[in-house]
Backbone as JSON Lines, residues from 0, in Angstrom:
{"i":0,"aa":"X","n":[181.4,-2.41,64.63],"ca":[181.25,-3.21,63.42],"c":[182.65,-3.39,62.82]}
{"i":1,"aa":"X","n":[183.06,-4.6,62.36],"ca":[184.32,-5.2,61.99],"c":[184.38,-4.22,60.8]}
{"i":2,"aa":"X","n":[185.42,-4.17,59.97],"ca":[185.18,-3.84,58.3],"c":[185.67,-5.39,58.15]}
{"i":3,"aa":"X","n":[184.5,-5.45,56.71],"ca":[185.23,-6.8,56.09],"c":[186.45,-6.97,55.0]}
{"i":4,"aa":"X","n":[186.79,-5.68,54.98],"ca":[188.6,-5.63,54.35],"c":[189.3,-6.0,55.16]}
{"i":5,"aa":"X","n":[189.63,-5.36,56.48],"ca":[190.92,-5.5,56.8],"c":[190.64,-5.59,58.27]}
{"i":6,"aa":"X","n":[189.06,-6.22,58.71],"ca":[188.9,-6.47,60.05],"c":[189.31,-5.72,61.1]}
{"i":7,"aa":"X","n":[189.42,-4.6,61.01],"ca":[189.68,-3.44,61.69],"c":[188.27,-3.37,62.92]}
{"i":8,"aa":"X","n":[188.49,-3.38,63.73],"ca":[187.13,-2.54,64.61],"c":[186.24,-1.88,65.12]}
{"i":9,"aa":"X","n":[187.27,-0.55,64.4],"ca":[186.2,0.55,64.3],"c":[186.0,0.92,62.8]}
{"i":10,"aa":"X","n":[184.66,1.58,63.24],"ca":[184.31,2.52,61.75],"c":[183.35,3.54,61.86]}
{"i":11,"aa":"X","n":[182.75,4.39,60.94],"ca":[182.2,5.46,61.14],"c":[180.91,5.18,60.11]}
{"i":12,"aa":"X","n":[179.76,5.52,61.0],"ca":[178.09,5.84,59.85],"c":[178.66,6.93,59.35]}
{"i":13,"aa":"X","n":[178.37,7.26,58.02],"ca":[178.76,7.95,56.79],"c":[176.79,8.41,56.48]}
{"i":14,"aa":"X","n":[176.15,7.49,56.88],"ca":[174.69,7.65,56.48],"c":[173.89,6.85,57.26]}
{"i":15,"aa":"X","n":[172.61,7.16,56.85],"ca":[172.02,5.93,57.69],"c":[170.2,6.26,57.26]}
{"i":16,"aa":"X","n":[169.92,5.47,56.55],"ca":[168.29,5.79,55.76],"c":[167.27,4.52,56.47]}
{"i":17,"aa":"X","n":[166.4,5.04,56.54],"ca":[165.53,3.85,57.11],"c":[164.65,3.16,56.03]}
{"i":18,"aa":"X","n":[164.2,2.15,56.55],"ca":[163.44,1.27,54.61],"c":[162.36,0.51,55.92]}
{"i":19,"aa":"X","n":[161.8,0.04,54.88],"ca":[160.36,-1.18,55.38],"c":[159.78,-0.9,56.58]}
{"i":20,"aa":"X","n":[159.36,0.2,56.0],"ca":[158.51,1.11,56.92],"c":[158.62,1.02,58.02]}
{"i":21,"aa":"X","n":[160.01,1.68,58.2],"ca":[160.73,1.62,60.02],"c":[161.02,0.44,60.44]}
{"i":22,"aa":"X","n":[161.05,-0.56,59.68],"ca":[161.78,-1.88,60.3],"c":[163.08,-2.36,59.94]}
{"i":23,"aa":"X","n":[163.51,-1.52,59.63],"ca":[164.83,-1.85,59.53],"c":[165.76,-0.22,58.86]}
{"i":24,"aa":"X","n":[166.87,-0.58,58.75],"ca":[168.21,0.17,58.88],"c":[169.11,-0.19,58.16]}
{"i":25,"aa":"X","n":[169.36,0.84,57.2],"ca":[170.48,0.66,56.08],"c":[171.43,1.69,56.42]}
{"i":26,"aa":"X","n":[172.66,1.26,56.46],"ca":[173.59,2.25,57.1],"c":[175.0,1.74,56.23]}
{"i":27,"aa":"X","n":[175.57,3.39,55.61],"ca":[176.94,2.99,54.79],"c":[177.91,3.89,56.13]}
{"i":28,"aa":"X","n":[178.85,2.63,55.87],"ca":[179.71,2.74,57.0],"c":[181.33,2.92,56.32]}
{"i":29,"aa":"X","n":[182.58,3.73,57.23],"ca":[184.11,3.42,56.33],"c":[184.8,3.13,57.91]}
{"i":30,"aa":"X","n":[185.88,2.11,57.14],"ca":[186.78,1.93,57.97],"c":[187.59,2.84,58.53]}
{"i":31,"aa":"X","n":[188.24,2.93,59.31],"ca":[189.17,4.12,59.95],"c":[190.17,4.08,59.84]}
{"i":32,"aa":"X","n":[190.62,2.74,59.49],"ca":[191.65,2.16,59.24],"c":[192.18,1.88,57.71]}
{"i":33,"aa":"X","n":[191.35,1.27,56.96],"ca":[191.66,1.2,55.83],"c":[190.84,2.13,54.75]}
{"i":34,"aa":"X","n":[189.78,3.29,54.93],"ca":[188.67,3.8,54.56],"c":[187.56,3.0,53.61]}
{"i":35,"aa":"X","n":[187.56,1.69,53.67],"ca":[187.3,1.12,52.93],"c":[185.23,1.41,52.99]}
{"i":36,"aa":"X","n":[184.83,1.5,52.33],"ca":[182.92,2.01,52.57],"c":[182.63,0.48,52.46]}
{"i":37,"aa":"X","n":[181.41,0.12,53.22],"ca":[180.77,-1.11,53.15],"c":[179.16,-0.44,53.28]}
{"i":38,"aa":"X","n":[178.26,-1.03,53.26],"ca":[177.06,-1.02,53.72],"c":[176.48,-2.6,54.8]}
{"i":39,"aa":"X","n":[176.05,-1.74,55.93],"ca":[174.79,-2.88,56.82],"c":[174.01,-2.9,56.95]}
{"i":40,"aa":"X","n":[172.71,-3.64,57.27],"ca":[171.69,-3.3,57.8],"c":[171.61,-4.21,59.07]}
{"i":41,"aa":"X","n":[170.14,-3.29,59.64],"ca":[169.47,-3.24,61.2],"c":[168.38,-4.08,60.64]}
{"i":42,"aa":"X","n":[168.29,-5.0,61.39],"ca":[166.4,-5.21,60.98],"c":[166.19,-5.98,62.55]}
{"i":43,"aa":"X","n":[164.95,-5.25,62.66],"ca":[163.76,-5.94,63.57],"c":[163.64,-7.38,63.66]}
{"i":44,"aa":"X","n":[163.98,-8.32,64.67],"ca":[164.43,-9.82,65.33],"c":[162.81,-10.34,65.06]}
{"i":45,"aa":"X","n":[163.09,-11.08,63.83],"ca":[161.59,-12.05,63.5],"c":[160.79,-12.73,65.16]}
{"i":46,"aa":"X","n":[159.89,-12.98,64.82],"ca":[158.97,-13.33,66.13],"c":[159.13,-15.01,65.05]}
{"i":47,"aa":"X","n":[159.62,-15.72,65.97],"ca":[159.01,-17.02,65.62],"c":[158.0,-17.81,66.71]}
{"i":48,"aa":"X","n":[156.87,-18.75,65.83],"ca":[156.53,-19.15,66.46],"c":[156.3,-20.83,65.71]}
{"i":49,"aa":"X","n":[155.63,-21.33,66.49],"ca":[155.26,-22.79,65.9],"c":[153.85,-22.93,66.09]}
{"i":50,"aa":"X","n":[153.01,-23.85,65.39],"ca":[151.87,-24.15,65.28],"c":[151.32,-25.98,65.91]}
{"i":51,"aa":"X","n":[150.89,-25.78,66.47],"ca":[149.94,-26.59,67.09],"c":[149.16,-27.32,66.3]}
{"i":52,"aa":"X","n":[148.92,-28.62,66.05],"ca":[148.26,-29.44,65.3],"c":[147.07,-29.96,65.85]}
{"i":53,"aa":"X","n":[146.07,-30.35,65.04],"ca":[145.2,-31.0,65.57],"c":[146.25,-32.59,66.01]}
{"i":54,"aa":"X","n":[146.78,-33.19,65.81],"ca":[146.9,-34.53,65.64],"c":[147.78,-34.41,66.59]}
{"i":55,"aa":"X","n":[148.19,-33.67,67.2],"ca":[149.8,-33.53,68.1],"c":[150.53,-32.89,67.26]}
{"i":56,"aa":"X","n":[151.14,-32.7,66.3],"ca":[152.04,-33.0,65.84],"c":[152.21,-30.92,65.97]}
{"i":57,"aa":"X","n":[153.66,-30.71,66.18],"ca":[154.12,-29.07,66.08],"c":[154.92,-29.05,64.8]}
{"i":58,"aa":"X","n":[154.74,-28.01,64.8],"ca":[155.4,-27.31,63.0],"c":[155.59,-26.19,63.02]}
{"i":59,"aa":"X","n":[157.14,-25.67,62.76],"ca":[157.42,-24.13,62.47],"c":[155.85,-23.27,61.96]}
{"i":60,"aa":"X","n":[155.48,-22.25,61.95],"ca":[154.7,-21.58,61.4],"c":[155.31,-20.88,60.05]}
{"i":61,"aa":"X","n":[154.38,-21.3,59.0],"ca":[154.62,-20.99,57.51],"c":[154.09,-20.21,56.76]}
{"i":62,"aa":"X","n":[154.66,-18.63,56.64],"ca":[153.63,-17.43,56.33],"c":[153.31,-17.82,55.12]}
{"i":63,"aa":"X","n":[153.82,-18.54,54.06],"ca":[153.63,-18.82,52.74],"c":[152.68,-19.53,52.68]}
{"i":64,"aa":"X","n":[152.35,-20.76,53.96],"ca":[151.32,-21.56,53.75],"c":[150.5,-21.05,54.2]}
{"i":65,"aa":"X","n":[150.01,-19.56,54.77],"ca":[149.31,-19.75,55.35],"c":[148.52,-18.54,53.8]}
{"i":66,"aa":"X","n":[149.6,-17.53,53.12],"ca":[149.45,-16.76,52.3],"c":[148.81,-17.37,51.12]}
{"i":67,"aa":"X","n":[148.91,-19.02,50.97],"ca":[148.51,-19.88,49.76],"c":[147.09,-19.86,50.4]}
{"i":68,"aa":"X","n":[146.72,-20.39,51.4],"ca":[145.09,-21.05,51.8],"c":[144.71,-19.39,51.58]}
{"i":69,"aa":"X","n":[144.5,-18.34,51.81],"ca":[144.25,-17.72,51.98],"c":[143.69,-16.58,50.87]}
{"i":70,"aa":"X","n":[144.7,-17.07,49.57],"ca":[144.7,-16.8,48.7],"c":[143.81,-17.37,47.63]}
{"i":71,"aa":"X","n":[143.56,-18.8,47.85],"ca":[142.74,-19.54,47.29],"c":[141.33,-19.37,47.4]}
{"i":72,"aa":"X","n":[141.31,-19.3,48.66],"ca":[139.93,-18.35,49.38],"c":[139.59,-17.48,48.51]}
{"i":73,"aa":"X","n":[140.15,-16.51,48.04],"ca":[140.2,-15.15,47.58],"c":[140.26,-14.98,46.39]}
{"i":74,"aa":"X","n":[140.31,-15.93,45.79],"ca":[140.72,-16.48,44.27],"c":[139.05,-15.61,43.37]}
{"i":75,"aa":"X","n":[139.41,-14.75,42.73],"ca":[138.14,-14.03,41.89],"c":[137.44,-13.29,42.6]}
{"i":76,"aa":"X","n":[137.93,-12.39,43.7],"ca":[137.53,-11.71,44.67],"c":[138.24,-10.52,44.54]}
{"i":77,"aa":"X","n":[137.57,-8.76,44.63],"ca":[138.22,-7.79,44.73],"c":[138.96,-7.65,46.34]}
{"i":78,"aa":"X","n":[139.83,-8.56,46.24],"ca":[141.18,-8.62,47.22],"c":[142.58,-8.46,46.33]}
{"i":79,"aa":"X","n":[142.94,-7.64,46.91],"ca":[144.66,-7.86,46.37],"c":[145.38,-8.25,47.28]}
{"i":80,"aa":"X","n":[146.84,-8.82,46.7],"ca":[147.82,-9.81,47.7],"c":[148.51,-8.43,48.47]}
{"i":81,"aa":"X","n":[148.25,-7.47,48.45],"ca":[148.65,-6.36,49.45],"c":[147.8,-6.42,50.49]}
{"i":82,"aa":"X","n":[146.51,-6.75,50.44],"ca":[145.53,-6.5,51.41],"c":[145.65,-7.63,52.28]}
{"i":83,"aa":"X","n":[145.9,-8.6,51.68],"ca":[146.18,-10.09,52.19],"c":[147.4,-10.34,53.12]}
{"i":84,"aa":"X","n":[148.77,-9.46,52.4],"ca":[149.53,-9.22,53.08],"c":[149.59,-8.4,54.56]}
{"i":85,"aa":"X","n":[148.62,-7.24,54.57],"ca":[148.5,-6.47,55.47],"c":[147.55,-7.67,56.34]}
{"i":86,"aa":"X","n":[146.56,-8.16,56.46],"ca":[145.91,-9.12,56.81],"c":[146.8,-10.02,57.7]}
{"i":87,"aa":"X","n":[147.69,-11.2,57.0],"ca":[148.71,-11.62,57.67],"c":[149.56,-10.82,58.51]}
{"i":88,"aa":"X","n":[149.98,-9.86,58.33],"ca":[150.69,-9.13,59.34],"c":[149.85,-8.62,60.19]}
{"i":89,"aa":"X","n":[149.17,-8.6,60.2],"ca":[148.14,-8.1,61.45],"c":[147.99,-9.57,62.47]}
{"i":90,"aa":"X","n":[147.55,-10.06,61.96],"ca":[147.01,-11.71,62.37],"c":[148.87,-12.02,63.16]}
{"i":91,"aa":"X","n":[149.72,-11.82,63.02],"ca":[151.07,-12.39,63.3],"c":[151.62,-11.23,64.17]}
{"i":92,"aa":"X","n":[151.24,-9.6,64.39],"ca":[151.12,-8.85,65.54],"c":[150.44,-9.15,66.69]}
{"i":93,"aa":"X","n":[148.89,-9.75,66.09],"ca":[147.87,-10.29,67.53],"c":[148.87,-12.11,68.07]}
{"i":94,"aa":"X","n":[149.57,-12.48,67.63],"ca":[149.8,-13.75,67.85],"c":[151.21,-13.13,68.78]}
{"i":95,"aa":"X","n":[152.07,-12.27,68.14],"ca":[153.5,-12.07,69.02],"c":[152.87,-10.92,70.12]}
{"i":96,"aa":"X","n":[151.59,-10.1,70.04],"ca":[151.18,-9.54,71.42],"c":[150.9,-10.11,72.36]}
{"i":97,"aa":"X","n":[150.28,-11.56,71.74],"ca":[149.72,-12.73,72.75],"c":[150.91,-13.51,73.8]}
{"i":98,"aa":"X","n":[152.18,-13.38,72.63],"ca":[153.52,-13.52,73.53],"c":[153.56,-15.4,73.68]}
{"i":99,"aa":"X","n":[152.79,-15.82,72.53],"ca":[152.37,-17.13,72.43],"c":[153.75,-17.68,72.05]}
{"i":100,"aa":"X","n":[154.29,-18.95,72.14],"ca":[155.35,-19.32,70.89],"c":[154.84,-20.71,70.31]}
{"i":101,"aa":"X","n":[153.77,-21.57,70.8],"ca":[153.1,-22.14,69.95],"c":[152.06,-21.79,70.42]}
{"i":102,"aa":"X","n":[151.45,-21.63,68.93],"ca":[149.97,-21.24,69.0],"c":[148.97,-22.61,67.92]}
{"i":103,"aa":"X","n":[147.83,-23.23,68.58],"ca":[147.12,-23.75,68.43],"c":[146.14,-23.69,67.1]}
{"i":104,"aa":"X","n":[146.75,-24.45,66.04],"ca":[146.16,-24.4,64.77],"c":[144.81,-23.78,64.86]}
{"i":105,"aa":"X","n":[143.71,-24.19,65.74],"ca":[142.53,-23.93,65.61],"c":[142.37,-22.4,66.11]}
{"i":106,"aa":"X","n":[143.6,-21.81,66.55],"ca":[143.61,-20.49,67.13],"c":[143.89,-19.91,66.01]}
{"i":107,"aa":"X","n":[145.19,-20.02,64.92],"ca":[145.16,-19.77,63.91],"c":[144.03,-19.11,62.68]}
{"i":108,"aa":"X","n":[143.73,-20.63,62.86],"ca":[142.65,-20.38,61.89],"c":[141.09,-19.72,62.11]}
{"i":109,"aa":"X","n":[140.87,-19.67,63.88],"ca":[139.82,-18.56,64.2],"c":[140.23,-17.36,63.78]}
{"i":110,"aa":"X","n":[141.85,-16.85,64.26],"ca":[142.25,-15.61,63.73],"c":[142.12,-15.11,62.12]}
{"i":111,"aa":"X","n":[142.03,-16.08,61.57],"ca":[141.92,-15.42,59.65],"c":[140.85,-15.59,59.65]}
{"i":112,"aa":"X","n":[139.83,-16.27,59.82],"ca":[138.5,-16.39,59.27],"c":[137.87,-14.82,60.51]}
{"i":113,"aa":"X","n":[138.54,-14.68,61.49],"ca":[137.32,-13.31,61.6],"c":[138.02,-12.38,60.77]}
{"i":114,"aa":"X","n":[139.59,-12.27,60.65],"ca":[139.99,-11.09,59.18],"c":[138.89,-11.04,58.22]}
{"i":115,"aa":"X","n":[138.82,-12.81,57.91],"ca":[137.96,-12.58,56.49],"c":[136.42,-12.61,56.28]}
{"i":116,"aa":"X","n":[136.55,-12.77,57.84],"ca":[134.73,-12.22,57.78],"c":[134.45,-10.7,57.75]}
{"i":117,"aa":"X","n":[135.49,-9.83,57.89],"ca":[135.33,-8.37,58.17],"c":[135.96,-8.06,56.82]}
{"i":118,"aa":"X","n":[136.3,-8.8,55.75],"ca":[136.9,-8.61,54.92],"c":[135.81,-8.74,53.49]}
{"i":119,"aa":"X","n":[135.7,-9.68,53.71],"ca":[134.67,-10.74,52.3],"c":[134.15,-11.96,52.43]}
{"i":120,"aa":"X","n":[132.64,-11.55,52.53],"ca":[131.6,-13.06,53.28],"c":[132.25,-14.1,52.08]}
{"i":121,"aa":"X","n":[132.21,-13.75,50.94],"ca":[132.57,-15.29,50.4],"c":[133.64,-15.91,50.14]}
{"i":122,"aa":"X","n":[134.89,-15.04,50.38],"ca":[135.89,-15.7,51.0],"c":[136.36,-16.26,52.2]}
{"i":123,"aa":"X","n":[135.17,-15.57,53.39],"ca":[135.19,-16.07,54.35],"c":[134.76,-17.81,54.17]}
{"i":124,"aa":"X","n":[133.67,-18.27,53.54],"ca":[132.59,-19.26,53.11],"c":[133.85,-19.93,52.7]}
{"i":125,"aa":"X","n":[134.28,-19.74,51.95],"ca":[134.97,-20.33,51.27],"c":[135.95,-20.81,51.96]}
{"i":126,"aa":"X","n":[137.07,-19.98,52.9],"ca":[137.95,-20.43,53.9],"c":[137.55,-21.39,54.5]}
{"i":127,"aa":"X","n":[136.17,-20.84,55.36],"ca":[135.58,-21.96,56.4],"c":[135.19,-23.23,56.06]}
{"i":128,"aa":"X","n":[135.2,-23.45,54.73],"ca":[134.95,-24.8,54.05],"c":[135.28,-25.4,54.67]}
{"i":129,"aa":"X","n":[136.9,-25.19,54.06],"ca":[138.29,-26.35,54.35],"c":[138.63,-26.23,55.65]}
{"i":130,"aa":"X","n":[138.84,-24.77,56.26],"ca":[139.11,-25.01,57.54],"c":[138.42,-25.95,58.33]}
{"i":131,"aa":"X","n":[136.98,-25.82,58.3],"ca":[135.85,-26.54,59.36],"c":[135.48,-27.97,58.67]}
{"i":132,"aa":"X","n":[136.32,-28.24,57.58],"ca":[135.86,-29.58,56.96],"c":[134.81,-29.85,56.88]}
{"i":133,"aa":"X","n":[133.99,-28.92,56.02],"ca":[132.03,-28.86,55.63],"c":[132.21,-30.72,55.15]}
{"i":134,"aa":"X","n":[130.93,-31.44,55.78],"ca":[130.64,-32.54,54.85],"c":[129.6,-32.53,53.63]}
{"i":135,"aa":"X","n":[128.79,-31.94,53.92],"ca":[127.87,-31.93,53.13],"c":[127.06,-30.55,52.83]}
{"i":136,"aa":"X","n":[126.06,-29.9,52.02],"ca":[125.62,-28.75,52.08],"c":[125.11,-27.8,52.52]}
{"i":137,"aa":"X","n":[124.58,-29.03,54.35],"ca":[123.62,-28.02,55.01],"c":[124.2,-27.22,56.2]}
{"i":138,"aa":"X","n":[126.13,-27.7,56.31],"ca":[126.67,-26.87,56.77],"c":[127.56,-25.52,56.03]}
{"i":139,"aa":"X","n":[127.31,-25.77,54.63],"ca":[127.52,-24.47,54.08],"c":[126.23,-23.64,54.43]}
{"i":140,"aa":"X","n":[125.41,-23.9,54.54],"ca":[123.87,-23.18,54.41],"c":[123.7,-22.63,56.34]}
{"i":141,"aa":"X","n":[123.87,-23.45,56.79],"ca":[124.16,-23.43,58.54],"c":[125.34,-21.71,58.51]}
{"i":142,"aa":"X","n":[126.76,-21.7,58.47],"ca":[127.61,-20.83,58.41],"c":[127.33,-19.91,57.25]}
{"i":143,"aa":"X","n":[126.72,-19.96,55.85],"ca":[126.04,-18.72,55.61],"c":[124.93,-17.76,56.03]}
{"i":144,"aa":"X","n":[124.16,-18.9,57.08],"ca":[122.97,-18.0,58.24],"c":[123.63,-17.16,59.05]}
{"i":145,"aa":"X","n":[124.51,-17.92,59.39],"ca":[125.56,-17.62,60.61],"c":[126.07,-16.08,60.38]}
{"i":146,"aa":"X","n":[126.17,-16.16,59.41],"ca":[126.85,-14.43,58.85],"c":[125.41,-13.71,58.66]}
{"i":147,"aa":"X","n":[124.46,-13.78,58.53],"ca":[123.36,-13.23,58.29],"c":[123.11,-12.69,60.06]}
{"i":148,"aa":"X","n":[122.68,-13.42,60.53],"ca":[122.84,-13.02,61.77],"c":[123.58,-12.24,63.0]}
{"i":149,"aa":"X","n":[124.87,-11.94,61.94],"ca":[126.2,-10.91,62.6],"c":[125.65,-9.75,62.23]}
């Protein structure tokens, strides 16, 4: 590791604490050269992937968009955005185990709606609305049997 004083090349860990629950690495480091202390971190190489459209069309994958639909779902529901969070990260472990790098919107969105069927039938209902584009009432009534029957 350079120091960023005096670009020297070497240096020495002085410490080294771990954070985000083992994913990464905070480490205070000194120059050898100039003793100057800096701090770096280590972190774990993001998994990117892209998403698959119905229409053709590909798109980076957007944890925020996916944290908004999801949330809306959930809107007046004993869910917290921790649980939601753990949720998404789970759902984005089964997608980088799959070793996918685009993955198929409709794959996506099978993956959260069984989270949120094991989670909360009426946020599930509620997801599956918009996801499955309900037209009218007797496919809300159809996919609330549907859970009766699980």
């Amino acid at each position: 590791m350079k120091c960023p004083k005096c670009g020297f090349d070497d240096t020495k860990v002085l410490e080294s604490r771990i954070l985000d629950a083992g994913r990464s690495l905070r480490r205070r480091r000194s120059c050898m050269a100039c003793n100057y202390r800096f701090t770096t971190y280590e972190r774990e190489e993001s998994f990117a992937f892209s998403v698959a459209k119905k229409d053709g069309r590909v798109e980076p994958y957007n944890r925020d968009k996916i944290f908004r639909s999801i949330q809306i779902a959930c809107q007046k529901r004993p869910i917290s955005y921790d649980q939601i969070d753990l949720m998404i990260a789970r759902i984005e472990k089964q997608i980088q185990e799959s070793g996918e790098r685009s993955v198929p919107s409709q794959k996506l969105g099978d993956l959260i709606m069984g989270h949120l069927q094991g989670m909360d039938k009426v946020a599930y209902v509620r997801f599956a609305s918009v996801y499955k584009d309900f037209k009218d009432p007797s496919e809300f009534m159809r996919e609330i049997h549907s859970l009766d029957d699980k």
